[in-house]
Structures are given as C-alpha cells and as structure tokens.
NUDOVEX-126392 format. One record per atom (N, C-alpha, C): x, y, z. Coordinates in steps of 0.001 Angstrom, whole numbers, padded with zeros to 6 digits, always signed. Example, Ala and Ser with C-alpha at 12.3 -4.5 7.8 and 13.67 -1.06 7.14 Angstrom:
// NUDOVEX-126392
+013190-005690+007800
+012300-004500+007800
+013200-003300+007800
+012850-002250+007080
+013670-001060+007140
+012900+000030+007870
This chain:
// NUDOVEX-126392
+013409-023909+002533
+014258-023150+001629
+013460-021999+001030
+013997-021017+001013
+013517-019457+000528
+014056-019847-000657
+013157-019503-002070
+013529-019009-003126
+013340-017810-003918
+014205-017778-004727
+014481-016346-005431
+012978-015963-006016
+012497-014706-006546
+011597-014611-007387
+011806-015297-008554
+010590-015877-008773
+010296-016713-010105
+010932-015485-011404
+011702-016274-012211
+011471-015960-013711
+010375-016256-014717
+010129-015166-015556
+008999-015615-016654
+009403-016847-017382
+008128-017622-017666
+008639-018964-018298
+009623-018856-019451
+010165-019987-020059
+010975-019329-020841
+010337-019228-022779
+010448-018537-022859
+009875-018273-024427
+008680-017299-024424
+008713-016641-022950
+008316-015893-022988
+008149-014609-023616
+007489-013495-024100
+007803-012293-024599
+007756-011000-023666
+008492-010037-024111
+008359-009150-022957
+006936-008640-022338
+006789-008701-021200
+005312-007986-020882
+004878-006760-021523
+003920-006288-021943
+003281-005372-022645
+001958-004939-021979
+001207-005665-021479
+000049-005335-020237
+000134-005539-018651
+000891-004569-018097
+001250-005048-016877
+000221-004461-015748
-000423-005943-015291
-001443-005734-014365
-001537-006459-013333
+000126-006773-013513
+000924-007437-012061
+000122-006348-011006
+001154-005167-010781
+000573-004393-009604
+001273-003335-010208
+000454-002000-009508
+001201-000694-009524
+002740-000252-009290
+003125-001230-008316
+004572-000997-008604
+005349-001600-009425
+004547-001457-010860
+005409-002039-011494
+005628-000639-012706
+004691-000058-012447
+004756+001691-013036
+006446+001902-013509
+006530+003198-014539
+007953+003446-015296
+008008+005005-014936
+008983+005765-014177
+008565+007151-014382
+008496+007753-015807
+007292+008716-015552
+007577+009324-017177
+008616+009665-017461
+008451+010645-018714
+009590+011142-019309
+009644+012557-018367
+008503+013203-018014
+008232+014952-017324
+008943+013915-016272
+008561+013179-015231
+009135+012959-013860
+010772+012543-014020
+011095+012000-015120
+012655+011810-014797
+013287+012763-015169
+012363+013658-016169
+013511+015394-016194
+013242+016017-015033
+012355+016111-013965
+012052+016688-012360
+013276+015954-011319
+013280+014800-011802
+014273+014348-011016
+015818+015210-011399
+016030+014676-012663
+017385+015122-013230
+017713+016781-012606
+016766+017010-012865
+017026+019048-012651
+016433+018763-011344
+016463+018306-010023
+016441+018290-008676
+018212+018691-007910
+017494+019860-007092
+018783+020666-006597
+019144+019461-005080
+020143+018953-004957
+019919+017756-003779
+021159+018492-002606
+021596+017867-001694
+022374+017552-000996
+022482+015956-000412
+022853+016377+001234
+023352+015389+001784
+021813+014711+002772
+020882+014158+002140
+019713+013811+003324
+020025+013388+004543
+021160+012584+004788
+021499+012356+006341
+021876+013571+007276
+022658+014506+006571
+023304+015637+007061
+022236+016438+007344
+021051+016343+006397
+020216+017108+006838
+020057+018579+005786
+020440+018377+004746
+020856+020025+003734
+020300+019317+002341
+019450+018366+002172
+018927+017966+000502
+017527+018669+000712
+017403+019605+000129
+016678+020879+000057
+015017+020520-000502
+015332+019410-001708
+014267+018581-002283
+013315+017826-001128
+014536+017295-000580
+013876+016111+000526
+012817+017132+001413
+013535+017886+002418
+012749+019004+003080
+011456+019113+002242
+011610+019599+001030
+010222+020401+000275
+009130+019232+000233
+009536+018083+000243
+008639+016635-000004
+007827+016976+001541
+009067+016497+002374
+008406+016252+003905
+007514+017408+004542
+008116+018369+003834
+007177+019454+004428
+005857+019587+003899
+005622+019440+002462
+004649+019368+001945
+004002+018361+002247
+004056+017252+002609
+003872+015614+003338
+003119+015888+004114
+003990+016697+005309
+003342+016704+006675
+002427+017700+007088
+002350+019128+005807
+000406+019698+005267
-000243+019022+005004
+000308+018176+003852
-001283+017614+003317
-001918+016514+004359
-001295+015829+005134
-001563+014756+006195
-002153+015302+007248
-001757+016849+008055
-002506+017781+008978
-001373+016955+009715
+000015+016889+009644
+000790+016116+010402
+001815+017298+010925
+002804+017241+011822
+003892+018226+012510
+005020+017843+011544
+004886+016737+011790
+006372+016305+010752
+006715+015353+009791
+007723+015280+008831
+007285+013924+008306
+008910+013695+007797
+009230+012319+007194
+010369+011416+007432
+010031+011057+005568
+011383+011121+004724
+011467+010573+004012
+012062+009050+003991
+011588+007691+003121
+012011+006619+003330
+012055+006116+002236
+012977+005042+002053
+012720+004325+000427
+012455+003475+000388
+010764+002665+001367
+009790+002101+000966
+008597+002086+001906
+007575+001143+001586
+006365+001419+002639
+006453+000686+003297
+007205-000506+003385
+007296-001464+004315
+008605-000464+005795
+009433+000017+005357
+010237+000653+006085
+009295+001523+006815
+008572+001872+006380
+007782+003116+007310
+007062+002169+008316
+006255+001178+007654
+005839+000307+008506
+006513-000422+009992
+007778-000773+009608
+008649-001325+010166
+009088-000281+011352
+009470+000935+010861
+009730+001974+011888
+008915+002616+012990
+007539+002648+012213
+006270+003738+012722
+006404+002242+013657
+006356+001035+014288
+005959+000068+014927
+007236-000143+016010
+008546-000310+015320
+009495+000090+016664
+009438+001300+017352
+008774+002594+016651
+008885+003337+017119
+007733+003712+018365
+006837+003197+018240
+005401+002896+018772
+005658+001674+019792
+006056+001052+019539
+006133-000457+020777
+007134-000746+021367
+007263-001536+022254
+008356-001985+022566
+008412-003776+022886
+009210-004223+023115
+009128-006011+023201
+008131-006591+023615
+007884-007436+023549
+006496-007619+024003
+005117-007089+024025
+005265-006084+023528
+003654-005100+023414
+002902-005440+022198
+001882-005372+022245
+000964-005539+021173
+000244-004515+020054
+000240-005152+019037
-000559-004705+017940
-002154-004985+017876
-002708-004542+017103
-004369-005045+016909
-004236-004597+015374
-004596-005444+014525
-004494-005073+013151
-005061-006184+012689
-005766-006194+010840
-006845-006888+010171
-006105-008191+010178
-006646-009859+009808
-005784-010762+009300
-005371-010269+008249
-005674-009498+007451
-004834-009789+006225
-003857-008402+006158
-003921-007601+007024
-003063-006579+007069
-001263-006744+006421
-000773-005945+005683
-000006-006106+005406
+001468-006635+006005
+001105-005939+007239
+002368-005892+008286
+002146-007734+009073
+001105-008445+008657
+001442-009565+009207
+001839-010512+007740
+000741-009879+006777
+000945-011419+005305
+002311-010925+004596
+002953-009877+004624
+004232-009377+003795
+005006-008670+004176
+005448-008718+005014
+006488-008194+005751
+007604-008935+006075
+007544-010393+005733
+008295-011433+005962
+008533-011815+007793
+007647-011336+008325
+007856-011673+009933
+008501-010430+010388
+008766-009626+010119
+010120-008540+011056
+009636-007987+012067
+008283-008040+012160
+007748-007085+013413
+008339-007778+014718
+007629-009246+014436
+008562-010156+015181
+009835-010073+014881
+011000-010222+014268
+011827-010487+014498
+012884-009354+015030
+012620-008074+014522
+012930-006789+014943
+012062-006081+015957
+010881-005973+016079
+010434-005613+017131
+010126-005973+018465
+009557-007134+018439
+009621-008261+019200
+008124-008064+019723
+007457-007311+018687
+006053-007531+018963
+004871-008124+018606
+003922-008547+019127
+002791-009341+018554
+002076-008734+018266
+001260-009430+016982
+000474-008906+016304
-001377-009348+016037
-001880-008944+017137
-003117-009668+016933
-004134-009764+015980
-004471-010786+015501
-005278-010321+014118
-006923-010234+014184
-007253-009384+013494
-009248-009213+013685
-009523-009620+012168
-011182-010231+012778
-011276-010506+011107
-012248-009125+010910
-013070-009602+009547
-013921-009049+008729
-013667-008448+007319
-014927-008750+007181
-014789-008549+005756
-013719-007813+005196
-013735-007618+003841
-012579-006636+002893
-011417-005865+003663
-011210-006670+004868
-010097-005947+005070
-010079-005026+006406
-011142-005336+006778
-011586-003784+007578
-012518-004565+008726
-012371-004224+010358
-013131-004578+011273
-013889-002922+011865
-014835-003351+012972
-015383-002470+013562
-014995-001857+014645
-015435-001207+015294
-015171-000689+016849
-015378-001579+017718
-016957-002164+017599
-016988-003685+018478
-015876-004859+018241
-015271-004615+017400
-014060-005767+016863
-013393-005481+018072
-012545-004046+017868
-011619-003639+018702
-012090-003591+020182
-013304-003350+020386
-013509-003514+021864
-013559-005064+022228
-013781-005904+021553
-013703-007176+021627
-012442-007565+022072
-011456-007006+021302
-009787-007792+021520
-008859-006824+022810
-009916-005631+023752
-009386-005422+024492
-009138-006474+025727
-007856-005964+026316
-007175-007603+027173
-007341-006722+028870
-007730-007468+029580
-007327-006943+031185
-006019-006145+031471
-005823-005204+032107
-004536-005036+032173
-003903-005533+033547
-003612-006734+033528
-002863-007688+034555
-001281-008133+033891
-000939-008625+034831
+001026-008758+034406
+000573-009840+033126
-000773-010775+033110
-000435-011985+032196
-000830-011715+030942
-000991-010578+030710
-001302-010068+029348
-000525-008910+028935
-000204-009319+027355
+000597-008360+026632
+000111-006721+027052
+000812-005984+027230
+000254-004337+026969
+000187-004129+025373
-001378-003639+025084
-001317-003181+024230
-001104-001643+024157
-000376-001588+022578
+000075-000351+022376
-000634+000440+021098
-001186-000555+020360
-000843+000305+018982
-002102-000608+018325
-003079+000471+017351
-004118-000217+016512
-003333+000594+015046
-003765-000449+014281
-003002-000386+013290
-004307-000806+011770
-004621+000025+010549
-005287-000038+009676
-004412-000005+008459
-005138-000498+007500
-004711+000028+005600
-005467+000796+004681
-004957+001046+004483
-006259+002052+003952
-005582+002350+002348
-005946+001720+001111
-006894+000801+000985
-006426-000690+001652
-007458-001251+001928
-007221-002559+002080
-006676-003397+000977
-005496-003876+001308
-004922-004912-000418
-005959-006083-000964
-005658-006892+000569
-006204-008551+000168
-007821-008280+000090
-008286-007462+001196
-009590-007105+001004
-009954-006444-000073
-009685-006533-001512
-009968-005898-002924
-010027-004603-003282
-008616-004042-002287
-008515-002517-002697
-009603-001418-001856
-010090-002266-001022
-011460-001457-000632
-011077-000379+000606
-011941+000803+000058
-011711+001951+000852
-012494+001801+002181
-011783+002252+003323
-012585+002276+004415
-013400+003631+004642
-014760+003468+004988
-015434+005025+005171
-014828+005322+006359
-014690+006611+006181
-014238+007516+007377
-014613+007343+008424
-016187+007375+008766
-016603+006816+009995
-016187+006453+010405
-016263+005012+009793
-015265+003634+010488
-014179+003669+011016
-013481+004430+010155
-012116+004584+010469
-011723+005568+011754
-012615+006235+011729
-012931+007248+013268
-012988+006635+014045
-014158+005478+014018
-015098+004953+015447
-013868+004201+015908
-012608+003115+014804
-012052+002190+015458
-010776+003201+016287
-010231+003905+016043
-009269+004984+016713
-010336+005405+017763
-010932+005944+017852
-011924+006397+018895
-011345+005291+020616
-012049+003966+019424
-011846+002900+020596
-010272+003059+021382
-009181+002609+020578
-008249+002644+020535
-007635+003714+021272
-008168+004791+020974
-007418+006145+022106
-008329+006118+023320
-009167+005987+023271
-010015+005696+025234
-009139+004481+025798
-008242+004098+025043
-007202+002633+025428
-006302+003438+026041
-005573+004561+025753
-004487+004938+025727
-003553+004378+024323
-004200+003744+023738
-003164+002891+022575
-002806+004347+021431
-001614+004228+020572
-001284+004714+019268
-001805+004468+018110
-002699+004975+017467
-002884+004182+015730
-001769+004752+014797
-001755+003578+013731
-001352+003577+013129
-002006+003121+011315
-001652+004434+010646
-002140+003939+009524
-001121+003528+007909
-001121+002524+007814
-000440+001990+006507
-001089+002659+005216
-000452+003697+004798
-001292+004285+003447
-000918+004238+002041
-000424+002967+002139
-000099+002265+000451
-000531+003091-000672
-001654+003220-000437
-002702+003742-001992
-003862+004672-001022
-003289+005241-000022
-003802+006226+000547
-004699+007032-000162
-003919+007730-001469
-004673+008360-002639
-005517+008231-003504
-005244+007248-003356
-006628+005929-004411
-007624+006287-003302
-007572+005736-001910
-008644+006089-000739
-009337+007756-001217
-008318+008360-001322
-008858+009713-001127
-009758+010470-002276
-009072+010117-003259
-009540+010283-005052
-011230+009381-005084
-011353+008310-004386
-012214+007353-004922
-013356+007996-003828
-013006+008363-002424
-014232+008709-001296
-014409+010050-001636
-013518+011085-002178
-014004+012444-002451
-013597+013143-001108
-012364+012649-000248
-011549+013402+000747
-010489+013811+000883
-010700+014514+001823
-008855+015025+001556
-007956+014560+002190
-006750+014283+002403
-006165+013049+002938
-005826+013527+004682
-005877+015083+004424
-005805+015311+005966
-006810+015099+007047
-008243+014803+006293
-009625+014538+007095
-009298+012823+006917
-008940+012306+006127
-009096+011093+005993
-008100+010231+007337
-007131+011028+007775
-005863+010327+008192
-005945+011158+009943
-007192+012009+010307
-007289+012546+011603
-006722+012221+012355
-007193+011040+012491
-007670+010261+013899
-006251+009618+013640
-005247+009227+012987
-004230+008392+013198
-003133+008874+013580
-002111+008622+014138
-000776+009620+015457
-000016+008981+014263
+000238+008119+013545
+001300+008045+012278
+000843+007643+011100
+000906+007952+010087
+000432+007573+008455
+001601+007571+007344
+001215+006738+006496
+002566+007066+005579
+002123+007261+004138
+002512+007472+003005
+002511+007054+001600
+003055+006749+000810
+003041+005809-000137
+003914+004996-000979
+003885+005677-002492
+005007+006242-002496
+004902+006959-003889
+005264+006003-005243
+005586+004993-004973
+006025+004054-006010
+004731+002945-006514
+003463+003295-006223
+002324+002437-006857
+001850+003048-007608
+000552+003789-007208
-000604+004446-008292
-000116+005593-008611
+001300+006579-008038
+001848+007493-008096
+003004+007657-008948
+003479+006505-009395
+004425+006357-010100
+005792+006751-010003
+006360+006992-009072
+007503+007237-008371
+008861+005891-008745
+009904+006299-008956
+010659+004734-008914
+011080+004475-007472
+010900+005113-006392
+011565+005410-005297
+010655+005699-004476
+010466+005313-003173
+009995+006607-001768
+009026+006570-001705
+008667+006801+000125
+007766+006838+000895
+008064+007542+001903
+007110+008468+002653
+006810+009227+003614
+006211+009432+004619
+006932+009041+006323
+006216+009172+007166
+005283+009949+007754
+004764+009990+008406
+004181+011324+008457
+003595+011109+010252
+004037+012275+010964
+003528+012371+012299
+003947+013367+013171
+003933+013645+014682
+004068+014311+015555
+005746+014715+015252
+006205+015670+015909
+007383+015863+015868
+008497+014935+016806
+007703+014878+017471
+008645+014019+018428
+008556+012294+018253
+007212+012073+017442
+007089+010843+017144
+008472+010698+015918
+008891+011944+014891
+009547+011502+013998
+011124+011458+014313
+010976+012157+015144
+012679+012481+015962
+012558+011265+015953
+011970+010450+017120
+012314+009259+017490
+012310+008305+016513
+011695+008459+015413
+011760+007568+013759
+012873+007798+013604
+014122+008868+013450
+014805+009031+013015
+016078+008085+013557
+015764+007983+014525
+017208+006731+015244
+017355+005404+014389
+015463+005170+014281
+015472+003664+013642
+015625+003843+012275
+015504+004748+011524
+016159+004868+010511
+017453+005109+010354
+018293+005609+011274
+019752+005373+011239
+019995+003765+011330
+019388+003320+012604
+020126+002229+012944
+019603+000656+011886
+018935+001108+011113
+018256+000349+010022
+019222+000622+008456
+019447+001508+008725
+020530+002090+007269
+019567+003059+005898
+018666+003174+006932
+017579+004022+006415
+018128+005507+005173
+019257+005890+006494
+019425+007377+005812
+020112+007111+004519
+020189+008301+003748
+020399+008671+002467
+021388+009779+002055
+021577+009828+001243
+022383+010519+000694
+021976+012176-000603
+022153+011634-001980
+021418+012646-002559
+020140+012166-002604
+019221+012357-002102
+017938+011806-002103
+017131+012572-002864
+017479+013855-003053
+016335+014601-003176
+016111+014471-005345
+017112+013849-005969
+016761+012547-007039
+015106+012273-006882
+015059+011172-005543
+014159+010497-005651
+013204+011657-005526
+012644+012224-004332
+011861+013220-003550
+011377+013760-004853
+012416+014434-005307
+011879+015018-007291
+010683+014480-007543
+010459+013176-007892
+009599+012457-008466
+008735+012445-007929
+009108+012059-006314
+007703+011984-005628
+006675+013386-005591
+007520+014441-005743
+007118+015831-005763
+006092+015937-007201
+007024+015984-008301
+006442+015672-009476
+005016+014600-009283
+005040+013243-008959
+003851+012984-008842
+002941+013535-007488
+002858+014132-006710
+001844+014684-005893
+001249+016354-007109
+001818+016530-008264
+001515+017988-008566
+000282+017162-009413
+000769+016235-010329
+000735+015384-011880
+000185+014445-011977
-000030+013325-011022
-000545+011826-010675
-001802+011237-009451
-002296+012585-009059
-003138+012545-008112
-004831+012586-008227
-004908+013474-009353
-006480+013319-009560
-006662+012531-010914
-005621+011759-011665
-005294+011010-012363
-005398+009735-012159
-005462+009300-010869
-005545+008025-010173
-007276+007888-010340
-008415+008896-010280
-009480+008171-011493
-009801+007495-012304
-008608+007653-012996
-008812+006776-014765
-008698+005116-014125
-007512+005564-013493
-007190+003728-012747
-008051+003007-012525
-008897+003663-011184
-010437+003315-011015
-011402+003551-012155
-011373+003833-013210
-012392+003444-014378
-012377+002822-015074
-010959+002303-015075
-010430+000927-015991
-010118-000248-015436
-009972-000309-013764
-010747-001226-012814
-011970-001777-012791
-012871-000705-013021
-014210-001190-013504
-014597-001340-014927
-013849-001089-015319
-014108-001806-016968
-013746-003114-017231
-012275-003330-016355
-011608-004759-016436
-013111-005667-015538
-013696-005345-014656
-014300-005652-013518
-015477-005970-014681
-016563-005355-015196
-017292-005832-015992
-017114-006802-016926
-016319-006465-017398
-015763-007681-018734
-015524-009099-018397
-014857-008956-017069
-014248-010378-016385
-015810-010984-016022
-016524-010319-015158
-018158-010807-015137
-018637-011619-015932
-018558-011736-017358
-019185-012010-018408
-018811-013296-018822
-017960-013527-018120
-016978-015104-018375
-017123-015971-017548
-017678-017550-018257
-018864-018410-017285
-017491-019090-016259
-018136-019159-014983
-017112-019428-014157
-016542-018738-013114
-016298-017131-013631
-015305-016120-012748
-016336-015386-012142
-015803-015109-010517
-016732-014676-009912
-015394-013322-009279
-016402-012108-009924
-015559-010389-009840
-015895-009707-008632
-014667-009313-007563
-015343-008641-006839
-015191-007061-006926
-016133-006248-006897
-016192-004893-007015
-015174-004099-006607
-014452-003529-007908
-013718-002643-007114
-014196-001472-006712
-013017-001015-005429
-013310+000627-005317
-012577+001552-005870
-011574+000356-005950
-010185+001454-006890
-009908+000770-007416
-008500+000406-007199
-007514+000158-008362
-007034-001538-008531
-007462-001895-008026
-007169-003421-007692
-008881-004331-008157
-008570-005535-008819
-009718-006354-009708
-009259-007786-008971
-009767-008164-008179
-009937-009414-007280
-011086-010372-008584
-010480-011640-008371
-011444-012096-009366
-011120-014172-009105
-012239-014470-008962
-012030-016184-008418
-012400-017225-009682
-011584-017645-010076
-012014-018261-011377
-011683-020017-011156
-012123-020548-009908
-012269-021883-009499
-013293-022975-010338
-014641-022337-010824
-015328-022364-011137
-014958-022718-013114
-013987-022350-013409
-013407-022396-014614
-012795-023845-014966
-011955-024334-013495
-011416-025373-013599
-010322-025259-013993
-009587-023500-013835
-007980-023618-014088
-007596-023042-012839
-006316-023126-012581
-006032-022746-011534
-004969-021074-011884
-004987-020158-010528
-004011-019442-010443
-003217-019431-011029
-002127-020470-011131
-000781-020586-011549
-000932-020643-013448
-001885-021671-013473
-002416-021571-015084
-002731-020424-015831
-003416-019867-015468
-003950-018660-016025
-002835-017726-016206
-001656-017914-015043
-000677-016694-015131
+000358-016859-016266
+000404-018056-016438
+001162-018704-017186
+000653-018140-018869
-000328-018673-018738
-001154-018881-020449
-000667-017364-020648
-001025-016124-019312
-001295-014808-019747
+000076-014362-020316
+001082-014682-019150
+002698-014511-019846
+003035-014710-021030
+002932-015816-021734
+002978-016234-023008
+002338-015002-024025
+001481-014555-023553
+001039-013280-024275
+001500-012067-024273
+002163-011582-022964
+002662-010408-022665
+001806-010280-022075
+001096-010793-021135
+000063-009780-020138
+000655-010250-018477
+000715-009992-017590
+001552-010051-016434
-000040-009824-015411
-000319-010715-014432
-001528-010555-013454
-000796-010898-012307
-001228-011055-010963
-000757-011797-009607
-001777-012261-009518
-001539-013587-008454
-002036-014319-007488
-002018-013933-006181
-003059-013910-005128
-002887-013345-003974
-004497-014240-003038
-004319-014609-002503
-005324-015264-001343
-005841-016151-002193
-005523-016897-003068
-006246-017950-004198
-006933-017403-005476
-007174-016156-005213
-007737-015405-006358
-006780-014997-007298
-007026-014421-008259
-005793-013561-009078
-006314-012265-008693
-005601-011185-009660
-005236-010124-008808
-004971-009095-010392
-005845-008505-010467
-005122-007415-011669
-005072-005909-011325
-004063-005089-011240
-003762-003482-011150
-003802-002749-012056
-004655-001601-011946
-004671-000710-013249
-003607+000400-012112
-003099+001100-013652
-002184+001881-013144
-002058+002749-013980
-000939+004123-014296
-001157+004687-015321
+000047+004180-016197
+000219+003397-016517
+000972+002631-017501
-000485+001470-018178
-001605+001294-018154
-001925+000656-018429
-003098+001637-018615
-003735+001266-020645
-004936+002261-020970
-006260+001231-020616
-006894+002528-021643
-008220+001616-021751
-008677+000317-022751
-007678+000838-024157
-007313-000101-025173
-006355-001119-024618
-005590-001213-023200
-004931-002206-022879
-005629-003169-022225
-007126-002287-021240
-008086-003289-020482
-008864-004148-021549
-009461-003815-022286
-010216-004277-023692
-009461-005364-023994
-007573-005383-024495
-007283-006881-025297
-007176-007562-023772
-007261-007042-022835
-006941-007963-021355
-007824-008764-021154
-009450-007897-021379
-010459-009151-020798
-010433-009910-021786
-010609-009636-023321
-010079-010523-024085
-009610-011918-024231
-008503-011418-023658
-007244-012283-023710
-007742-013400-022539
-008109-012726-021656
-008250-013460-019858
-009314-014729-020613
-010556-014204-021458
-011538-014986-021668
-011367-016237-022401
-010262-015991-023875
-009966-017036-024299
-008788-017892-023153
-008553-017468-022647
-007373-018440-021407
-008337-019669-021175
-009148-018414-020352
-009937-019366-019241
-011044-020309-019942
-011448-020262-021212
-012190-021067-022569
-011392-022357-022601
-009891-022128-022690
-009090-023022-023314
-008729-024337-022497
C-alpha cells in the first residue's frame, strides 16, 4: 500500500525554520509582482512571449540550440530519457542517481528502459567506472544508449562534480556512440560553488536541464535544454505526457526573475551550510559531512536517536529537516538566515541531549 504524505504530528506549530529542502522556498514579493506583470499567451500554441524569453535565454546560458519549458525536473528527466532511448536500451547512471531512488520507477514503466547503476563515492563515478560497465555488442546484451550524471549530487551530500570528471566520463561515453545526459537540479549551486559558468560546466552533455523551484526560488518550472532536433523530438513527449501549457509565461516570469536576482545569491546558502555544518560537529555523537553547497548530510546513530526522532522532537519546535539514506538531511535556502542556522544547531543539540 502507497501512502499519502505524512502530516505534521498533531500539536504541532507552524514551521518557522524550514530545512526540509529548497523546494520548499516562497516566491518573494519582487518575483510575484514579475510574474503578475508577465505579458503571456498560449505556450502550446506556441505565442507566450515570456516562455520564448526563458528558453531562449536557457539555451545561451547552457551553450545549448534549444531549450523546452517544463513544470518540473523530474519531467525533464522523464522526457530527455524517452527521448534518448528506446525499449530495452540502457542507461549507465550513479546508485543513488535520482532517476533510479525518486522517480517512482517510470523510466521503467514508461520507457521501458534499464538503468544500470555505478557506485562511488558522493555520488559521482569515474571514466574507469564507465569503461568498466561497457557490454559487448552482441544480440544478448542491452544496447546502450545514454550516460546519465547529477550535478550536484543529492544523496551524495550535495557534492559538486569537478569538471574534469565530468569531461573524462562523457569522453568515455561518446567514443561509445552513447548520449549523456545531465540532471541539473541545483546545477547553479554547482556553478556558484566551482567558480563556472554553466555553459563550460554542461559541454560535454547532448541534454541538461534546471530546476527553478529549489535554490532559485521559483514556485513553478524547469528547463530543458539541448540540440534542436533533440527538443523537437522532446516536444511530442511532452504533448503526449500532458506536458504542454497554457499561460505559462506566469510561471517563466519567475523563473526569469530568479536567473537576474537568485543566482550569485545561492553563496549565502553555501555559507550557512557551513555554518549549520560546524555547529552540528560539536555535538557528541553526530558525524557532519562537508558540504559543497547547499545540502548538510549529518549521521547521528552514535546519539542513540533515530531519524524519525529527531524529526519529530524538531517539528514540535517549528524546525522542519528530512531523512534521506539513514542520515538526516538539512537545506539552506534563501528563506532560511543566518540567525535561523544559529537557533537550528541549537535546537538540533538540545534534541539530540534529550
């Protein structure tokens, strides 16, 4: 049995430190007057004037031909992969990659493709990985099609991949003949935190996307980004998915508004990541792993409470964290200060005391 998302316990108070995750961000007050005063049309028809100005600007900053508005990152995911494979063909992507731990299965169930998983550390394998999981090409093996990265890595603690890396494994991957593909959740966090620009960062990949609704603060939307003919052909599976839209260019507003407003701002995130990141250190028991950005991985087994406990005690307070691979999980975002990290470790310390 599938169940609904949990409700906060009851007697709860409203959250006030939310370090659930970035998408849990509010647009400002400047981004919902950008929206409001957004000139729109019909996005399916093809005439929401906003939408255009997003995608076009999208598919500069990426060094891309074209790019696809969507209203989420999993949809881009979902598409950039039908659009890239076909039944039976294969993926190569991290275990903890998004498109296998949260996606709810669809690759399989809509694509009908497999997804092979590599390990290593934070999220991220090598070139020898990928030359490792190349298969013979005989009838008894899948064709592979498609290498697939995150950039940042989630489960792997937000961690940015160096460019190199991210070169050498596409490198492999195109002497394959294969497609990469890059999942760019917090793309910007990548880019803000390595000191690149997202069009050097995203070279080597034939599709990339970004999620304007995390560290960007968007209530809405995400953006494909690729070849022209790669997006034509996106465009079917976004029809036949129920993808298209209407006045979109509402949303696009925002996302526009945050690429002018929310981009070299995504710093602070990462400085109050590492502030939360020190503080949590200091507490006998919890073992912190370094962030690079915006995400505070933190194992507090050693405490003798569990996950579920801690989230609990924190609710009762108004502070909101996740659980994710046994660890908890805290997001700085720009809804959350520096006076909010301060009563957090705080707060986290007497929990985990109690």
């Amino acid at each position: 049995m599938v169940h609904a998302p949990a409700r906060p316990p009851a007697g709860a108070p409203p959250v006030r430190i939310n370090l659930y995750s970035d998408t849990q961000t509010r647009p400002t007050a400047a981004m919902k007057d950008a929206m409001m005063r957004a000139e729109v049309g019909d996005e399916q028809h093809g005439d929401d004037p906003t939408v255009h100005a997003l995608c076009d600007r999208m598919a500069a900053l990426m060094g891309k031909e074209a790019a696809m508005f969507l209203p989420s990152g999993t949809m881009c995911n979902v598409i950039a992969i039908l659009t890239h494979c076909r039944k039976g063909d294969e993926v190569v992507a991290h275990e903890t990659a998004h498109i296998l731990t949260s996606e709810g299965g669809t690759h399989a169930a809509l694509t009908g493709a497999q997804i092979t998983p590599l390990k290593g550390p934070r999220g991220m394998f090598t070139a020898d990985d990928v030359r490792a999981a190349i298969r013979p090409r005989t009838r008894y093996a899948p064709p592979q099609r498609l290498l697939e990265v995150e950039q940042t890595a989630n489960i792997g603690g937000g961690a940015v991949w160096p460019l190199d890396q991210l070169n050498a494994v596409a490198a492999v991957a195109h002497e394959q003949g294969w497609a990469t593909h890059m999942d760019g959740a917090r793309l910007m966090n990548a880019c803000v935190a390595a000191g690149i620009a997202p069009r050097d960062m995203v070279a080597s990949y034939d599709s990339v996307w970004l999620d304007f609704t995390k560290g960007l603060g968007a209530p809405l939307g995400a953006v494909l980004c690729g070849s022209s003919e790669f997006i034509g052909e996106a465009w079917r599976w976004k029809q036949r998915l129920g993808g298209s839209l209407r006045q979109a260019g509402l949303s696009a507003a925002g996302c526009l508004y945050a690429l002018d407003h929310h981009v070299d701002r995504l710093a602070e995130d990462h400085a109050n990541a590492k502030a939360l990141a020190r503080g949590l250190a200091q507490i006998p028991g919890v073992v912190v792993e370094e962030p690079d950005t915006n995400l505070v991985f933190f194992d507090i087994r050693g405490t003798g409470q569990s996950v579920e406990q801690l989230q609990r005690t924190l609710l009762m307070q108004g502070v909101a964290v996740s659980g994710l691979g046994g660890r908890v999980r805290a997001c700085t975002h720009l809804d959350v200060t520096a006076p909010m990290i301060e009563e957090a470790t705080g707060l986290i310390r007497q929990a985990l005391a109690a």
